[in-house]
VOKE-530649 format. One record per residue: residue in one letter; x, y, z of N, C-alpha, C in turn. Coordinates in nm, 3 decimals, padded with zeros to 5 digits. Each point is the difference from the previous one (the first is absolute). Layout:
BEGIN
VOMI   drenfi      n.c1      n.c2      n.c3     ca.c1     ca.c2     ca.c3      c.c1      c.c2      c.c3
VOMI        A         X         Y         Z         X         Y         Z         X         Y         Z
...
***
This chain:
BEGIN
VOMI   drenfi      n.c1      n.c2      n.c3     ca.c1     ca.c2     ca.c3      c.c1      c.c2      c.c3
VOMI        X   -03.850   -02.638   -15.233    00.084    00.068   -00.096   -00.019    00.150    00.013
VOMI        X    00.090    00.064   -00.059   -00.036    00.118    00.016   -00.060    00.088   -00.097
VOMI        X   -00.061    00.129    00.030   -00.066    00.094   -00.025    00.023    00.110   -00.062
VOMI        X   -00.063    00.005   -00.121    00.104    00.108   -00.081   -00.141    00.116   -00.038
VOMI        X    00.076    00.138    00.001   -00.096    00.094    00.005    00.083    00.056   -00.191
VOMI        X   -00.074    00.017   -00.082    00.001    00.040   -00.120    00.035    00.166    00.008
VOMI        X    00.108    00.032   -00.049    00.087    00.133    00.033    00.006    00.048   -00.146
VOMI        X   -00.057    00.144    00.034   -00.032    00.100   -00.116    00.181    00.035   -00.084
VOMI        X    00.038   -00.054   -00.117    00.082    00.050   -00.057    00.018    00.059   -00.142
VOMI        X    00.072    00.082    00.050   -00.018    00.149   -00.134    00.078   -00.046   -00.079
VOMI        X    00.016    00.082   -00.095    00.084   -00.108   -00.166    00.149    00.060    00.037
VOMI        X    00.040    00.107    00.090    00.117   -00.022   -00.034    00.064   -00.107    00.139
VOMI        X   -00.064   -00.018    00.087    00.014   -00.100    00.096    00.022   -00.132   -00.111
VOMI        X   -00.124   -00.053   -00.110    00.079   -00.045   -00.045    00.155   -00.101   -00.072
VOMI        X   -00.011    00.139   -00.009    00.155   -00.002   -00.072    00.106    00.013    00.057
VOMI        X   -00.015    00.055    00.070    00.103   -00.025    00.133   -00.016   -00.155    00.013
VOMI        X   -00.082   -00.072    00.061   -00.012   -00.148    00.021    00.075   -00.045   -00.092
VOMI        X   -00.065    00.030   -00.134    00.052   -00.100   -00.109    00.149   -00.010   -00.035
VOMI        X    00.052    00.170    00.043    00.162   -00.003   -00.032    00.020   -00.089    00.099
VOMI        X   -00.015    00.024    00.160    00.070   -00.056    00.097   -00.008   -00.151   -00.025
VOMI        X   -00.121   -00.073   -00.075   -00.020   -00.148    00.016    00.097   -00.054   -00.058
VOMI        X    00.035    00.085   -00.112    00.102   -00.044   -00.169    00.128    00.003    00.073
VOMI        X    00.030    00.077    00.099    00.164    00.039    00.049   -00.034    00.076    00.145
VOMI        X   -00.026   -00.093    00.093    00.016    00.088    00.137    00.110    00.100    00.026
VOMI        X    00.122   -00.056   -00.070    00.097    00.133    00.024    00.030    00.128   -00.029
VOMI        X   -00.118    00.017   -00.156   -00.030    00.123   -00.094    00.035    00.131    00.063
VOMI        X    00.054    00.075    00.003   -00.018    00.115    00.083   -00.111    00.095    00.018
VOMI        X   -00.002    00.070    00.108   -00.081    00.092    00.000    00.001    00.103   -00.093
VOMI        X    00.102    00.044   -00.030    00.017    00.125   -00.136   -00.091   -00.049   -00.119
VOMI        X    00.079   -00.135   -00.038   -00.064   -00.069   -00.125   -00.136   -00.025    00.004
VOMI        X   -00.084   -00.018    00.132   -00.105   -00.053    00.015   -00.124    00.167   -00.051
VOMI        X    00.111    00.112    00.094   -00.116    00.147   -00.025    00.003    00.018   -00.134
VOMI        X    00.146   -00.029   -00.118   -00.012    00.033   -00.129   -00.050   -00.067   -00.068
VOMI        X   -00.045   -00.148    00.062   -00.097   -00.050   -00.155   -00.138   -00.003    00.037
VOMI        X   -00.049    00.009    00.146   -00.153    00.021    00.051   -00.028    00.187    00.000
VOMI        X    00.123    00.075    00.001   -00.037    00.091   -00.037   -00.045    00.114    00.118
VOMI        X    00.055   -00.031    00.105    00.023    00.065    00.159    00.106    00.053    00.035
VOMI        X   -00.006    00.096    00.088    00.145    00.005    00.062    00.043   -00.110    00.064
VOMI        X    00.138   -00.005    00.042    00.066   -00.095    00.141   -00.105   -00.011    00.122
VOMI        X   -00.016    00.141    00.002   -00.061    00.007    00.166   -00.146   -00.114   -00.008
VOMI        X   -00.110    00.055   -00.100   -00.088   -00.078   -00.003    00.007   -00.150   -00.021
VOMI        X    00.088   -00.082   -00.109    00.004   -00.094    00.003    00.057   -00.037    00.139
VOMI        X    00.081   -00.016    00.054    00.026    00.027    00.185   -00.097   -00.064    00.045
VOMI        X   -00.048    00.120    00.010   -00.169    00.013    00.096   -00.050   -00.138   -00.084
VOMI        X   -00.076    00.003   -00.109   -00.062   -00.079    00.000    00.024   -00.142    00.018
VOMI        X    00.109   -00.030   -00.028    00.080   -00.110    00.074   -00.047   -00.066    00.095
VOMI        X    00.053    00.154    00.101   -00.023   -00.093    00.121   -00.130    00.008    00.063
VOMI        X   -00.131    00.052   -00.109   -00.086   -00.044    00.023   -00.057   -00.118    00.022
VOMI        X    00.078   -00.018   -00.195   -00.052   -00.144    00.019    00.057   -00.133    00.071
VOMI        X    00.124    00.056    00.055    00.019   -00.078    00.055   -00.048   -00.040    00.197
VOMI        X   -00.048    00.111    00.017   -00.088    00.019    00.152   -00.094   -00.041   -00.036
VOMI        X   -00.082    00.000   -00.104   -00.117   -00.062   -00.036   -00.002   -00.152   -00.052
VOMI        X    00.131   -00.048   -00.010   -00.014   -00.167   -00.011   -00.027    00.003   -00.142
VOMI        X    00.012    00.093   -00.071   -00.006   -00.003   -00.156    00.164   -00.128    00.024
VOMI        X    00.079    00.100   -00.006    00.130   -00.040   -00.024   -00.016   -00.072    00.146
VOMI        X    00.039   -00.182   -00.068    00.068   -00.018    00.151    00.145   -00.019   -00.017
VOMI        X    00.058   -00.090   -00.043    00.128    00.036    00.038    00.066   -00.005   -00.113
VOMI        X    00.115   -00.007   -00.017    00.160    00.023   -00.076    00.041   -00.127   -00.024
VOMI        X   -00.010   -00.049   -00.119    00.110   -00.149    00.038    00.091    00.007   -00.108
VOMI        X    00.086   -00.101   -00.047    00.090   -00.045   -00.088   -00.081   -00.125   -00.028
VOMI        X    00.017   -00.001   -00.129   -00.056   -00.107   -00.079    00.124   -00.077   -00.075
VOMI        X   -00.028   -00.176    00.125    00.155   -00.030   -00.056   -00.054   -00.131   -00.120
VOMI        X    00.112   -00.013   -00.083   -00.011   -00.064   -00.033    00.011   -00.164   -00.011
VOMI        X   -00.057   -00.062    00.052   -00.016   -00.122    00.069    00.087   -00.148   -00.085
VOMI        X   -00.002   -00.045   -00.104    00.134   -00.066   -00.060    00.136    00.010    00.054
VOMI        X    00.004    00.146   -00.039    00.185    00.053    00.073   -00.002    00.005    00.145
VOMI        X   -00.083   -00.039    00.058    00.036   -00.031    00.138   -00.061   -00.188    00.062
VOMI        X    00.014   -00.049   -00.127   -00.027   -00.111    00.033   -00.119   -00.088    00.057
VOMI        X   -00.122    00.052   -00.074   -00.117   -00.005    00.043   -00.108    00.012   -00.142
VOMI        X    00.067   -00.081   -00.052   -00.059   -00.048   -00.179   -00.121   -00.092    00.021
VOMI        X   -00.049   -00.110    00.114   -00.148   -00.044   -00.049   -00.079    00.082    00.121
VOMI        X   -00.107    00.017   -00.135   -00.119    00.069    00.006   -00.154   -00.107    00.045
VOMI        X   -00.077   -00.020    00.121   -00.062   -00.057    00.016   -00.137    00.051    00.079
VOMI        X   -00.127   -00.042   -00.064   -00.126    00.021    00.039   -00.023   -00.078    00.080
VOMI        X   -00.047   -00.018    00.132   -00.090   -00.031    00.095   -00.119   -00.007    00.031
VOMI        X   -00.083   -00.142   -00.044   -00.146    00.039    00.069   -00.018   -00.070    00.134
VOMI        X   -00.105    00.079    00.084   -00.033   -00.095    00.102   -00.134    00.026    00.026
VOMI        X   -00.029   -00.164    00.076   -00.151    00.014    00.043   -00.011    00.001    00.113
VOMI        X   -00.080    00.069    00.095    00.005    00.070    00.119   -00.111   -00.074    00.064
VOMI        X    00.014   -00.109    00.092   -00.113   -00.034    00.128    00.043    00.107    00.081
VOMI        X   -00.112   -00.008    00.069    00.014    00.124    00.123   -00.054   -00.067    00.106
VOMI        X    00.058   -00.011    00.114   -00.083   -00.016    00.099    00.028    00.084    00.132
VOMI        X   -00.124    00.002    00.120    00.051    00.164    00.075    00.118   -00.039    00.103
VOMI        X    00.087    00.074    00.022   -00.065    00.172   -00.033    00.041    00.083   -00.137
VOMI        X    00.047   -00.117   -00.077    00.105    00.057   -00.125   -00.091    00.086   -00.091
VOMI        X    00.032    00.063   -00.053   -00.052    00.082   -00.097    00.103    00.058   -00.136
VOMI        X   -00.099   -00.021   -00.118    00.072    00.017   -00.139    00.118    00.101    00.063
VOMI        X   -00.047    00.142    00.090    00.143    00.076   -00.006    00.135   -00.058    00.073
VOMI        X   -00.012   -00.063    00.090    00.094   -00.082    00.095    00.064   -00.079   -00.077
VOMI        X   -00.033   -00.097   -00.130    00.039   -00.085   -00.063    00.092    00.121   -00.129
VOMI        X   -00.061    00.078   -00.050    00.077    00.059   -00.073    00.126    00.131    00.055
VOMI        X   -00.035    00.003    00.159    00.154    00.052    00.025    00.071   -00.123    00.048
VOMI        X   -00.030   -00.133    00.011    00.096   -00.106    00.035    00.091    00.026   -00.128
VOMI        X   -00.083   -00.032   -00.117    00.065   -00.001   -00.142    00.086    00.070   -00.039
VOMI        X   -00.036    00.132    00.028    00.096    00.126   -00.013    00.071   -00.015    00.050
VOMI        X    00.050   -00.025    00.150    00.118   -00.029    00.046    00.110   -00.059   -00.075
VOMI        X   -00.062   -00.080   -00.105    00.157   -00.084   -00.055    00.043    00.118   -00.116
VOMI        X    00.146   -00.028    00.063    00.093    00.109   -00.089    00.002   -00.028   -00.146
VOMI        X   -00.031   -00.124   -00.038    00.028   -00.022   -00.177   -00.141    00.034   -00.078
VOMI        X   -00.125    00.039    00.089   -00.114    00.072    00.014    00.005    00.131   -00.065
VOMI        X   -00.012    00.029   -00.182   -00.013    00.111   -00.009   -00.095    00.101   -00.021
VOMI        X   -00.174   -00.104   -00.007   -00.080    00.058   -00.075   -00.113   -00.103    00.087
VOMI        X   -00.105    00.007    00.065   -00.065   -00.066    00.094   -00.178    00.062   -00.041
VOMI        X   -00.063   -00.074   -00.057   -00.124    00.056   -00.074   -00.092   -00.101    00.104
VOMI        X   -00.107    00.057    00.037   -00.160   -00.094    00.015   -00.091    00.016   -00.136
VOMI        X    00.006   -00.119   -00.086   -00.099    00.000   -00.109   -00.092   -00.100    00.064
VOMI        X   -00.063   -00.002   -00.169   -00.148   -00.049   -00.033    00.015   -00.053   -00.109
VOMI        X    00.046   -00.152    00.018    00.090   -00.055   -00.107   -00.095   -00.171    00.082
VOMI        X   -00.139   -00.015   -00.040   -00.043   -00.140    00.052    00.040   -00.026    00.127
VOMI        X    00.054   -00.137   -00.014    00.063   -00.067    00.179    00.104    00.083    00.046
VOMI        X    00.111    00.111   -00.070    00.073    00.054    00.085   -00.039    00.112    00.016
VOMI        X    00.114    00.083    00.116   -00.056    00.120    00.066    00.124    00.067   -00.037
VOMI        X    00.130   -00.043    00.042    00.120    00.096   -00.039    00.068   -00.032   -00.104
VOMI        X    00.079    00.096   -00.043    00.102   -00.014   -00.091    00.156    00.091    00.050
VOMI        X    00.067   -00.092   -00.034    00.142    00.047    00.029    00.122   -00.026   -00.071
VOMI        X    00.064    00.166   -00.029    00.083   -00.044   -00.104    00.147    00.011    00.092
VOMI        X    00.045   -00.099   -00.066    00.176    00.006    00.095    00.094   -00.005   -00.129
VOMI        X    00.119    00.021    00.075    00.121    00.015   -00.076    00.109   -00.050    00.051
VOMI        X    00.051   -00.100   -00.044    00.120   -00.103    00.100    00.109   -00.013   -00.111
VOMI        X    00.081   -00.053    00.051    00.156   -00.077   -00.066    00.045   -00.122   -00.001
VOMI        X   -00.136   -00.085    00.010    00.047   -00.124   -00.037   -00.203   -00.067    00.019
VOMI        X    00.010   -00.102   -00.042   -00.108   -00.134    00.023   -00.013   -00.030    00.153
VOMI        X    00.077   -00.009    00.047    00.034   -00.067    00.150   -00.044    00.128    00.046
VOMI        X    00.025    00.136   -00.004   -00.070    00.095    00.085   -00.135    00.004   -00.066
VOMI        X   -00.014   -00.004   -00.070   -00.184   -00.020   -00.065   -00.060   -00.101    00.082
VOMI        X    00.047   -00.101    00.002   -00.073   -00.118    00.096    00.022    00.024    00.165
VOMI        X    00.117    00.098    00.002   -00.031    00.066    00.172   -00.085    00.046    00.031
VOMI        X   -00.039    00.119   -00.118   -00.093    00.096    00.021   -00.188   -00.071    00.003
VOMI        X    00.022   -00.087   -00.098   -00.141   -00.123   -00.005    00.013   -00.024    00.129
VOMI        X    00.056   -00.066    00.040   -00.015   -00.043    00.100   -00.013    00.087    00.184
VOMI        X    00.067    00.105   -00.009   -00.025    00.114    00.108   -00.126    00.010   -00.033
VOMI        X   -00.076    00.072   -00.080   -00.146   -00.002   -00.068   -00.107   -00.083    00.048
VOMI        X    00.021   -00.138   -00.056   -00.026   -00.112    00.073   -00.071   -00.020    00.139
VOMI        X    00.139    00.053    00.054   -00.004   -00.010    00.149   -00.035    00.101    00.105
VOMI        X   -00.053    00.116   -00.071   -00.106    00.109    00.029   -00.171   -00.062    00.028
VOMI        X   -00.010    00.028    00.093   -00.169   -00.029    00.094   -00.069    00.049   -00.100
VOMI        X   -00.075   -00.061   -00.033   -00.098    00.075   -00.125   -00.020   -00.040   -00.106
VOMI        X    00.139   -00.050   -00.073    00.012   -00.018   -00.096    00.006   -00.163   -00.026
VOMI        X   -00.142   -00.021   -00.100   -00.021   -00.162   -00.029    00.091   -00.075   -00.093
VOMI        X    00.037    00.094   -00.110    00.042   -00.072   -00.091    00.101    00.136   -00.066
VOMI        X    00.075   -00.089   -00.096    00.086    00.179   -00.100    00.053   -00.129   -00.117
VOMI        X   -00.004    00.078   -00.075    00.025   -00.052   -00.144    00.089    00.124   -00.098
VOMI        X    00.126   -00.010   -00.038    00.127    00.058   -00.074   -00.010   -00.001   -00.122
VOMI        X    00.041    00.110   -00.073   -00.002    00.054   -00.096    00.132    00.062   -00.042
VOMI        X    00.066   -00.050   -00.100    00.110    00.034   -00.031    00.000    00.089   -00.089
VOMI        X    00.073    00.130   -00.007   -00.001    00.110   -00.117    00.086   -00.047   -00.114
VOMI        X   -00.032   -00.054   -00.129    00.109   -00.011   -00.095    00.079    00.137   -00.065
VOMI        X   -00.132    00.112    00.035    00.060    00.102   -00.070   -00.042    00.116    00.020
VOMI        X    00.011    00.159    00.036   -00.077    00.082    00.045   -00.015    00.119   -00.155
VOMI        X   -00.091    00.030   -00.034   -00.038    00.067   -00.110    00.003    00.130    00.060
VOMI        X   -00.055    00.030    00.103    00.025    00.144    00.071   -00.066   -00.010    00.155
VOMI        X    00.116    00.050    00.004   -00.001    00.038    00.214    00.021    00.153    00.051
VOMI        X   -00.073    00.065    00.012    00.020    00.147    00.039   -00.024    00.080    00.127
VOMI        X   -00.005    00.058    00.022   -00.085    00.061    00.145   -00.036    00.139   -00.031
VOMI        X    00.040    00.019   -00.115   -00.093    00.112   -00.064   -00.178   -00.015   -00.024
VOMI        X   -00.072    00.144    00.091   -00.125    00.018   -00.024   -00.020    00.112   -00.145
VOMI        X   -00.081   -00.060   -00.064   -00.038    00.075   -00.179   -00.123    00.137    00.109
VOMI        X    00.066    00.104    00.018   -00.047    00.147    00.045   -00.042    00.079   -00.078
VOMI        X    00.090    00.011   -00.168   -00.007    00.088   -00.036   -00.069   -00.075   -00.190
***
C-alpha cells in the first residue's frame, strides 16, 4: 500500500480545502474573499496543494438513485492466500470490478476485506458476489444489504 508523508498545512490552506471540498467549482475570487487572500495567492496555493497530492483530484458527486443504482451493498471476504499471491494482488483483483466503490483491508475476525458496491438490480449484486468469488484469494464473501444510509460524505472535518 502506499506511503503517505504528513504535509505541513497552514489555516488558510485550510480553508481553501474546506471551501473546495463543499463545492469544487467555488471560484477563485470567492475563495480569496472569504479565506481572506488575494486571487493570486489563493492560485498559488492551490496548486500547491495540488502538486503536493494535498488535492488529488476534481470529481462530480453523482447522485446514484437518479441514475439507477439504488441498492447499496457491503461485502465481506475471507482471504486464503497461497504463493505467490499476496493480500495486495488480491485487493487490486477486487478493485478492478467496476461496481467496486470503496475496497478496505480490515480487522474484522475471519475477514480481511470489505467492499461497498452500488448496482441496479439483485441479479447484478449476485454478479458482483460472484466475480468476487471467483477472485484467487478469496475463501469466502458474505452480503450485506443497505436498508438505509444516515450519512455518506467525502467530506474531511479540517476545520
Amino acid at each position: 500500500m502506499g506511503e503517505y508523508v504528513m504535509f505541513d498545512v497552514e489555516k488558510k490552506d485550510l480553508i481553501i480545502l474546506n471551501l473546495l471540498q463543499k463545492n469544487s467549482k467555488v471560484s477563485i475570487k470567492q475563495i480569496a474573499e472569504e479565506s481572506e487572500s488575494t486571487t493570486a495567492n489563493v492560485y498559488s496555493r492551490i496548486k500547491h496543494l495540488e502538486s503536493t497530492g494535498v488535492i488529488k483530484k476534481y470529481v462530480a458527486l453523482l447522485d446514484a438513485p437518479k441514475l439507477n443504482r439504488s441498492i447499496v451493498a457491503l461485502m465481506l471476504c475471507q482471504l486464503v492466500l497461497e504463493a505467490p499471491q499476496t493480500k495486495n494482488n488480491v485487493l487490486a483483483e477486487i478493485s478492478k470490478l467496476p461496481e467496486a466503490q470503496n475496497v478496505y483491508l480490515v480487522s474484522m475476525g475471519d475477514w480481511d476485506v470489505l467492499v461497498k458496491f452500488k448496482v441496479n438490480c439483485l441479479s447484478a449484486l449476485k454478479e458482483c458476489e460472484d466475480r468476487m468469488r471467483s477472485i484467487g484469494g478469496v475463501n469466502a464473501v458474505s452480503s450485506y444489504m443497505v436498508l438505509e444510509v444516515a450519512k455518506e460524505t467525502t467530506e474531511l472535518k479540517i476545520l
